[in-house]
Biopython code that builds the backbone (N, CA, C, O; Angstrom):
import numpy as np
from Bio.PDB.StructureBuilder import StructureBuilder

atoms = [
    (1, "UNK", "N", (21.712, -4.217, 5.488)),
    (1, "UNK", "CA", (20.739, -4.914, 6.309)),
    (1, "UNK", "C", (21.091, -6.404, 6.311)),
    (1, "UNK", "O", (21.522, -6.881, 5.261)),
    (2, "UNK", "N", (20.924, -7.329, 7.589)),
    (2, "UNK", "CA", (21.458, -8.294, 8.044)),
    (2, "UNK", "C", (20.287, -9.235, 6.979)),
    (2, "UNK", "O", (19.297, -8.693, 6.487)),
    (3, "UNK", "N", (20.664, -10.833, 6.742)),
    (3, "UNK", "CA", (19.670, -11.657, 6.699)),
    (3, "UNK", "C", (18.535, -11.734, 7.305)),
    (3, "UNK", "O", (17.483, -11.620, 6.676)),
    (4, "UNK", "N", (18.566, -11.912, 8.444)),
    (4, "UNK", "CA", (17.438, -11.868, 9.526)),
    (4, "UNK", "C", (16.256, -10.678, 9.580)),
    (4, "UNK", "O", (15.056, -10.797, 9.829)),
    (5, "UNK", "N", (17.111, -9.390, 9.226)),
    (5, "UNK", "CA", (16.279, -8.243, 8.841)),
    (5, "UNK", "C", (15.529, -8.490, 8.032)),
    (5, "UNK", "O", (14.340, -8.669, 8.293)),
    (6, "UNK", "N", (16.190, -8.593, 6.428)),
    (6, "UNK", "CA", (15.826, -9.155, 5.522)),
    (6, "UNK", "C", (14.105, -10.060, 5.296)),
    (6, "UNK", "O", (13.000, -9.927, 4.770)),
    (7, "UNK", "N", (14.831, -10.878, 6.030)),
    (7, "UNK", "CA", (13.316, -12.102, 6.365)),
    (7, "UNK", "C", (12.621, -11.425, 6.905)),
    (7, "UNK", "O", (11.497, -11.377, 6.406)),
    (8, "UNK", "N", (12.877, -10.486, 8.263)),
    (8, "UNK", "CA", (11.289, -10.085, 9.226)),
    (8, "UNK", "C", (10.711, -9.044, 8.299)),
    (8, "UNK", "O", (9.496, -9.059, 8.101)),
    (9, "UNK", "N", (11.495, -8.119, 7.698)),
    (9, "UNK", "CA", (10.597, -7.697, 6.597)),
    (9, "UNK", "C", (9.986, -8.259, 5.792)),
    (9, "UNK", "O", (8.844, -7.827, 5.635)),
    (10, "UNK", "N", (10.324, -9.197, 5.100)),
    (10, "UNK", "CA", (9.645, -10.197, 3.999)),
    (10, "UNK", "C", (8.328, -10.130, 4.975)),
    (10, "UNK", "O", (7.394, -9.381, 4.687)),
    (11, "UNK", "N", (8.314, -10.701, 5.781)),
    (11, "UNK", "CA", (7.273, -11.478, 6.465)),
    (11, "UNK", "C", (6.157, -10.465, 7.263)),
    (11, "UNK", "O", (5.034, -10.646, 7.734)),
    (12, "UNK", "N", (7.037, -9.351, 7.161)),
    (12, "UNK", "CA", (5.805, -8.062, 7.468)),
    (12, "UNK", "C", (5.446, -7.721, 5.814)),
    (12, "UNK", "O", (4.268, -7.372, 5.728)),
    (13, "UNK", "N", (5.984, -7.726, 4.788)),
    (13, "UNK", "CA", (5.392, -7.671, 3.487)),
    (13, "UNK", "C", (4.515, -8.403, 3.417)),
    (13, "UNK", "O", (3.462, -7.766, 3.466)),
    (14, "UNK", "N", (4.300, -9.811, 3.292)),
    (14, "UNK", "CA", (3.509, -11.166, 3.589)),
    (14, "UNK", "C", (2.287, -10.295, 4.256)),
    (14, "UNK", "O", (1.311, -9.947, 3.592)),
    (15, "UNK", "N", (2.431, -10.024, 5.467)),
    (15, "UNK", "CA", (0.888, -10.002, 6.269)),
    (15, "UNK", "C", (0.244, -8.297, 5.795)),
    (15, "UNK", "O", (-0.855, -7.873, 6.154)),
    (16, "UNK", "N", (1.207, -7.558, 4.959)),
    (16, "UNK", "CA", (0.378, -6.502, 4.749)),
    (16, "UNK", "C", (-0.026, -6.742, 2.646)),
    (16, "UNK", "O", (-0.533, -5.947, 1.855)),
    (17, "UNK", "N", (0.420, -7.965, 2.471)),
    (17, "UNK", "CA", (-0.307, -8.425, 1.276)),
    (17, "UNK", "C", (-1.266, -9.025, 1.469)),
    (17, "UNK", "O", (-2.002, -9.024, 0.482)),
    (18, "UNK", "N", (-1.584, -9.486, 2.178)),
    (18, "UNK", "CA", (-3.219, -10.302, 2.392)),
    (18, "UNK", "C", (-3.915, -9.049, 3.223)),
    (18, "UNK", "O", (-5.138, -9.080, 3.088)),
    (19, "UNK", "N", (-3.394, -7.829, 4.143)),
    (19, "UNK", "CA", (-4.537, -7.235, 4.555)),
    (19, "UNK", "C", (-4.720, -6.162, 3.065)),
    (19, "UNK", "O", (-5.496, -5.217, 3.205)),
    (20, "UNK", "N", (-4.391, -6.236, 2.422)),
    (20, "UNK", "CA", (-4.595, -5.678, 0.857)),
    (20, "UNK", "C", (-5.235, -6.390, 0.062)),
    (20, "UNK", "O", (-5.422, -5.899, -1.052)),
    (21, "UNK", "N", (-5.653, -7.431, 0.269)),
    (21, "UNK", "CA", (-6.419, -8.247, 0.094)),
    (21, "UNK", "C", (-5.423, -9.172, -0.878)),
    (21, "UNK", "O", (-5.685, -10.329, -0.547)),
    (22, "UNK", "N", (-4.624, -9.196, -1.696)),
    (22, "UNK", "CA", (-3.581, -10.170, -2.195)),
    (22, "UNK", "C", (-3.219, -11.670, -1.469)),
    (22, "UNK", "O", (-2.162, -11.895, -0.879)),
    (23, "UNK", "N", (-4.274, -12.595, -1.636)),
    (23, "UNK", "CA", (-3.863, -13.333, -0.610)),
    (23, "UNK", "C", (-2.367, -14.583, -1.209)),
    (23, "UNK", "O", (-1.669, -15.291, -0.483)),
    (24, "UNK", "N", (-2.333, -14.490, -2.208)),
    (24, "UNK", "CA", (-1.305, -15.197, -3.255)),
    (24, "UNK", "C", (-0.394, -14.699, -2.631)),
    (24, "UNK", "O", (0.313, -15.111, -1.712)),
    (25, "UNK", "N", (-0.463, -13.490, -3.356)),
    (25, "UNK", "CA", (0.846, -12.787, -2.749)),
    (25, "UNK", "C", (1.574, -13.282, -1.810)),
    (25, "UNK", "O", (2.734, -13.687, -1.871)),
    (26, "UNK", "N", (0.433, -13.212, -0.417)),
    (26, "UNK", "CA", (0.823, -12.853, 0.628)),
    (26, "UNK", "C", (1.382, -14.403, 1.010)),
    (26, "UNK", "O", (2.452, -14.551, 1.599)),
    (27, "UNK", "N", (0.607, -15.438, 0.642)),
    (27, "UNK", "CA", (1.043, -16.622, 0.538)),
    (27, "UNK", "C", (2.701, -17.284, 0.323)),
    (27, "UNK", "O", (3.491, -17.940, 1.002)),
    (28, "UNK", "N", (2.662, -16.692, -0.995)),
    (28, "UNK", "CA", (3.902, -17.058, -1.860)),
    (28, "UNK", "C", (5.002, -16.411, -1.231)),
    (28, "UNK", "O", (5.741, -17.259, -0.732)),
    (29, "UNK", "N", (5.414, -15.230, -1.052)),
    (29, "UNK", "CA", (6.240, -14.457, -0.090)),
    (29, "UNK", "C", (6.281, -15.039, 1.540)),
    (29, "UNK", "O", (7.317, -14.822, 2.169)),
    (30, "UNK", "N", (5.587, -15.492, 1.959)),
    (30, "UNK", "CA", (5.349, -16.148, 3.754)),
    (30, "UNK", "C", (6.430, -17.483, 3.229)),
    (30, "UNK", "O", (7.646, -17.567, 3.399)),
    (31, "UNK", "N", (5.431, -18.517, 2.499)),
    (31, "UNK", "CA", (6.180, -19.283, 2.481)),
    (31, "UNK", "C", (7.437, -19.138, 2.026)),
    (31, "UNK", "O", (8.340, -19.291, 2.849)),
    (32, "UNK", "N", (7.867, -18.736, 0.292)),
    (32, "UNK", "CA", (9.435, -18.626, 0.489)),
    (32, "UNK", "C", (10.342, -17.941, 1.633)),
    (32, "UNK", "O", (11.534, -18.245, 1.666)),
    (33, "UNK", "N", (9.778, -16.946, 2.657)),
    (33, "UNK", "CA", (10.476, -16.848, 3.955)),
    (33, "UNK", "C", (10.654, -18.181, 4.641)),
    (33, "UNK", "O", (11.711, -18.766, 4.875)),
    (34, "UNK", "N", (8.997, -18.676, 5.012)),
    (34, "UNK", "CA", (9.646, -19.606, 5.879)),
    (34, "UNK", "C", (10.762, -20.622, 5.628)),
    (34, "UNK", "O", (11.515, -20.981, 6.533)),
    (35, "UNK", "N", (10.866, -21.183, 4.075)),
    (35, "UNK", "CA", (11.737, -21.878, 3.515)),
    (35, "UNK", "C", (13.241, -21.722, 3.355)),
    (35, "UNK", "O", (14.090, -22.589, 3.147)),
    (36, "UNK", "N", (13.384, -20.202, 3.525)),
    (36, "UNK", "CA", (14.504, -19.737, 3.988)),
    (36, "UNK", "C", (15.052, -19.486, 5.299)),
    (36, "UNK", "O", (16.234, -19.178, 5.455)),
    (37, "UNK", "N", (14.353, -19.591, 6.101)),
    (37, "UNK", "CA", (14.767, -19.348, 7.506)),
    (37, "UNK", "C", (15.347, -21.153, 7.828)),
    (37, "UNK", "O", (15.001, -22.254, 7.401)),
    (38, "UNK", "N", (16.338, -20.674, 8.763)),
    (38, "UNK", "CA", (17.083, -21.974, 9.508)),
    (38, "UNK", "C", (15.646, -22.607, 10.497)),
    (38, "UNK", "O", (14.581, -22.158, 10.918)),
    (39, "UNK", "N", (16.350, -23.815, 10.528)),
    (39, "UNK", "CA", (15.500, -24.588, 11.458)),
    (39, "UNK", "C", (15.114, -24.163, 12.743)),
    (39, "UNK", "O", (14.039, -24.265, 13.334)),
    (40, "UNK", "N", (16.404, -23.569, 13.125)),
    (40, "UNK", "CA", (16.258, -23.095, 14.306)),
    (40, "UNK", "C", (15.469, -22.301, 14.945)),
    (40, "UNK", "O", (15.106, -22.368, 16.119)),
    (41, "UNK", "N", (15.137, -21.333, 13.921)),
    (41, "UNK", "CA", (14.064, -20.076, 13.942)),
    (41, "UNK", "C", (12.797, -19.837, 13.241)),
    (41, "UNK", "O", (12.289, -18.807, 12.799)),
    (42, "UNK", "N", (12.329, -21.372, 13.261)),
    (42, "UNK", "CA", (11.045, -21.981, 12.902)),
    (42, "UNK", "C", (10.594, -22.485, 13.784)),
    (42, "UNK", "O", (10.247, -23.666, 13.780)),
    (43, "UNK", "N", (10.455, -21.428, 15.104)),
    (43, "UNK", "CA", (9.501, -21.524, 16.200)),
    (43, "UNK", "C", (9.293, -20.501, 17.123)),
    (43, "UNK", "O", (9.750, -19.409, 16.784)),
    (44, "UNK", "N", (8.637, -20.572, 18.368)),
    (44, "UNK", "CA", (7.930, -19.102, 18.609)),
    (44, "UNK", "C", (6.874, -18.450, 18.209)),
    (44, "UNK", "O", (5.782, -18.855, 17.810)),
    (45, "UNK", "N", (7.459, -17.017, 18.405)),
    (45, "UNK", "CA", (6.930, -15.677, 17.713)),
    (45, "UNK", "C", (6.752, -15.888, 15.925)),
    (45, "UNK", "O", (5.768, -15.590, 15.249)),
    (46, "UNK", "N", (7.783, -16.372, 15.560)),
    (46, "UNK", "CA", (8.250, -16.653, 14.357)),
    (46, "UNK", "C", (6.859, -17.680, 13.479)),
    (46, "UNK", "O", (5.958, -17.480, 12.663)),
    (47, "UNK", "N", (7.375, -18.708, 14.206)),
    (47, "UNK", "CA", (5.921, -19.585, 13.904)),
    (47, "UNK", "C", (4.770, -19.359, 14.418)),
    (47, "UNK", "O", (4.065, -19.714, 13.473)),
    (48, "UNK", "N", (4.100, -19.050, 15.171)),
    (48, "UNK", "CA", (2.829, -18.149, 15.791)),
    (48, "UNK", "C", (2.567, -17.058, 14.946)),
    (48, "UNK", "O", (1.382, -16.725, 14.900)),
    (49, "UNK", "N", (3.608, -16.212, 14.051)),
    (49, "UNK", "CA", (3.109, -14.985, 13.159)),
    (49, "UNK", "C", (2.850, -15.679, 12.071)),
    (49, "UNK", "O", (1.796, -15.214, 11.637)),
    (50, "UNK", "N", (3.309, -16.754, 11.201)),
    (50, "UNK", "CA", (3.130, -17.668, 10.602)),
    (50, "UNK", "C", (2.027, -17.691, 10.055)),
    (50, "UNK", "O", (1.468, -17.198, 9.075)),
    (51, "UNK", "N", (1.652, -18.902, 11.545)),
    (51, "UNK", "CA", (0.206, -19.743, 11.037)),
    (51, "UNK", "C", (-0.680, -18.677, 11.687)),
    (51, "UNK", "O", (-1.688, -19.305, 12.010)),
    (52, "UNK", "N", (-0.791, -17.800, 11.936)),
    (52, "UNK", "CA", (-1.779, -16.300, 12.212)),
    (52, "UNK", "C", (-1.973, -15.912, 10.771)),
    (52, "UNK", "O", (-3.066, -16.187, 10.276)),
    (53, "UNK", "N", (-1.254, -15.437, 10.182)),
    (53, "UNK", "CA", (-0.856, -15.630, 8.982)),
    (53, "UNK", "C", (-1.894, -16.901, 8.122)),
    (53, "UNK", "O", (-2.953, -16.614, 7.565)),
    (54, "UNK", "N", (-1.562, -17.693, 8.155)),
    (54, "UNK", "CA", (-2.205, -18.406, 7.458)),
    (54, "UNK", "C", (-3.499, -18.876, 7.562)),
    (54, "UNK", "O", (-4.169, -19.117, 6.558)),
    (55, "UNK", "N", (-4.024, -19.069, 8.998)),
    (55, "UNK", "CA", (-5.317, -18.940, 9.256)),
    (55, "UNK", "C", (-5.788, -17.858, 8.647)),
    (55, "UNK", "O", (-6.497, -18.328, 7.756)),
    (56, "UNK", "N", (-5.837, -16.631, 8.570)),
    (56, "UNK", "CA", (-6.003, -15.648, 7.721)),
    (56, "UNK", "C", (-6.195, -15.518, 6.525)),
    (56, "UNK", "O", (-6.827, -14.523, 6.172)),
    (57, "UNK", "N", (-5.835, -16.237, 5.759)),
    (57, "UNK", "CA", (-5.647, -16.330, 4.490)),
    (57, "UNK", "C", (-6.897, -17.658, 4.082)),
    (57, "UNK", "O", (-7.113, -18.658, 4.767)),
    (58, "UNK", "N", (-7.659, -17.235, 2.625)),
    (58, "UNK", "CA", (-8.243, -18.877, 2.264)),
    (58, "UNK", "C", (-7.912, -19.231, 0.956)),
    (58, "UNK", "O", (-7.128, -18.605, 0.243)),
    (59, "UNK", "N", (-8.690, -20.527, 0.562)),
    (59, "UNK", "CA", (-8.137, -20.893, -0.410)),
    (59, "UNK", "C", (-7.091, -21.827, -0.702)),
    (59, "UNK", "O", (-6.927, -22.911, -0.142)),
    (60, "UNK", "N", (-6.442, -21.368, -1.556)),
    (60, "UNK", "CA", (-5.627, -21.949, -2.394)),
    (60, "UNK", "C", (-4.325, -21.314, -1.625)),
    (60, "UNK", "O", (-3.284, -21.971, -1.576)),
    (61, "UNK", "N", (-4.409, -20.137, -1.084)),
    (61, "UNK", "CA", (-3.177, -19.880, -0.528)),
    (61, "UNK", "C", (-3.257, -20.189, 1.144)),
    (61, "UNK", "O", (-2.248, -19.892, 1.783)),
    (62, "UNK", "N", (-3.759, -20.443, 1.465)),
    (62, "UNK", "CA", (-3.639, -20.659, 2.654)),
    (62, "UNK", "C", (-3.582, -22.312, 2.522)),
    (62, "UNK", "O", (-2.906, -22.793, 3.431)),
    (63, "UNK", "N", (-4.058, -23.169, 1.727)),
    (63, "UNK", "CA", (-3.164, -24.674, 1.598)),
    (63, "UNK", "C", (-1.791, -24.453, 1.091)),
    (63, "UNK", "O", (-1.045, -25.429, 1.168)),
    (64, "UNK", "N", (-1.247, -23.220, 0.522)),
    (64, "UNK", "CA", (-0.020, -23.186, 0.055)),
    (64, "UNK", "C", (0.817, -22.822, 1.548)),
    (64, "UNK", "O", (1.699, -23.532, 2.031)),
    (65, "UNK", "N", (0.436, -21.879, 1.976)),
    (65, "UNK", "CA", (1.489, -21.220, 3.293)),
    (65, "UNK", "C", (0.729, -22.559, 4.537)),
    (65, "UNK", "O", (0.649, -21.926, 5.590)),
    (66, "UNK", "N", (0.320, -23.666, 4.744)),
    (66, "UNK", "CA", (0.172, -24.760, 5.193)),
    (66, "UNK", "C", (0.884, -25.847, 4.722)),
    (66, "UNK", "O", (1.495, -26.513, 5.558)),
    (67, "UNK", "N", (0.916, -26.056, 3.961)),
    (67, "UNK", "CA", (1.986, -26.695, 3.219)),
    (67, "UNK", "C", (3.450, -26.412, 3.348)),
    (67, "UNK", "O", (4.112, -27.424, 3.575)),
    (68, "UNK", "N", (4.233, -25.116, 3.246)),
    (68, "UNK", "CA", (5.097, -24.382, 3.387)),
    (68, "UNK", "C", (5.663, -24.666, 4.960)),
    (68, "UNK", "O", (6.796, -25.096, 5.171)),
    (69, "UNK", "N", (4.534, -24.304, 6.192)),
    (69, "UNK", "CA", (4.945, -24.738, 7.610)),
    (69, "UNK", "C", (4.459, -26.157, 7.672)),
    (69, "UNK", "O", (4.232, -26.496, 8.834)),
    (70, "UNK", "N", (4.190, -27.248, 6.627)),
    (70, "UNK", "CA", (4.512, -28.171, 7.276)),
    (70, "UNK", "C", (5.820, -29.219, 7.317)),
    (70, "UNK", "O", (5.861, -30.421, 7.579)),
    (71, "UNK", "N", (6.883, -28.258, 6.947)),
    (71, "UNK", "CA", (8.069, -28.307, 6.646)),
    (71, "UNK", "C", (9.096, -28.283, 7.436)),
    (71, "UNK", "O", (10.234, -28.341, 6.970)),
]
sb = StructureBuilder()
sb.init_structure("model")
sb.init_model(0)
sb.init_chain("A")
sb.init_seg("    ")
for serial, (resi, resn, name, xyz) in enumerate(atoms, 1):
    if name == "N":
        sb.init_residue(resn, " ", resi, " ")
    sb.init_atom(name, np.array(xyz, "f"), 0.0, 1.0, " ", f" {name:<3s}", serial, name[0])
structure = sb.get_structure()
């Protein structure tokens, strides 16, 4: 499996850890994706699943995966 695979899974892991209610989790995993993804592909779909994503989330993790895209 390619890098890119790699990440969009991460990032479908991410949003089915917070609907599990894990919102850390789901936090901590979003952001180290986004931190790994190139610049380039820190926008879109990409960023729109994101901060969907993070609106979603409260707390402490959702200032973390805010923090993370404000990068």
């Amino acid at each position: 499996m390619n890098r890119r695979r790699l990440l969009g899974a991460a990032a479908t892991a991410a949003a089915c850890r917070r609907i599990e209610g894990n919102h850390g989790a789901a936090a901590d995993l979003a952001a180290r994706v986004w931190t790994e993804l190139p610049l380039l592909h820190r926008s879109g779909l990409v960023r729109s699943r994101a901060t969907d994503l993070q609106l979603a989330l409260n707390g402490r993790a959702a200032d973390h995966l805010a923090q993370a895209l404000a990068t």
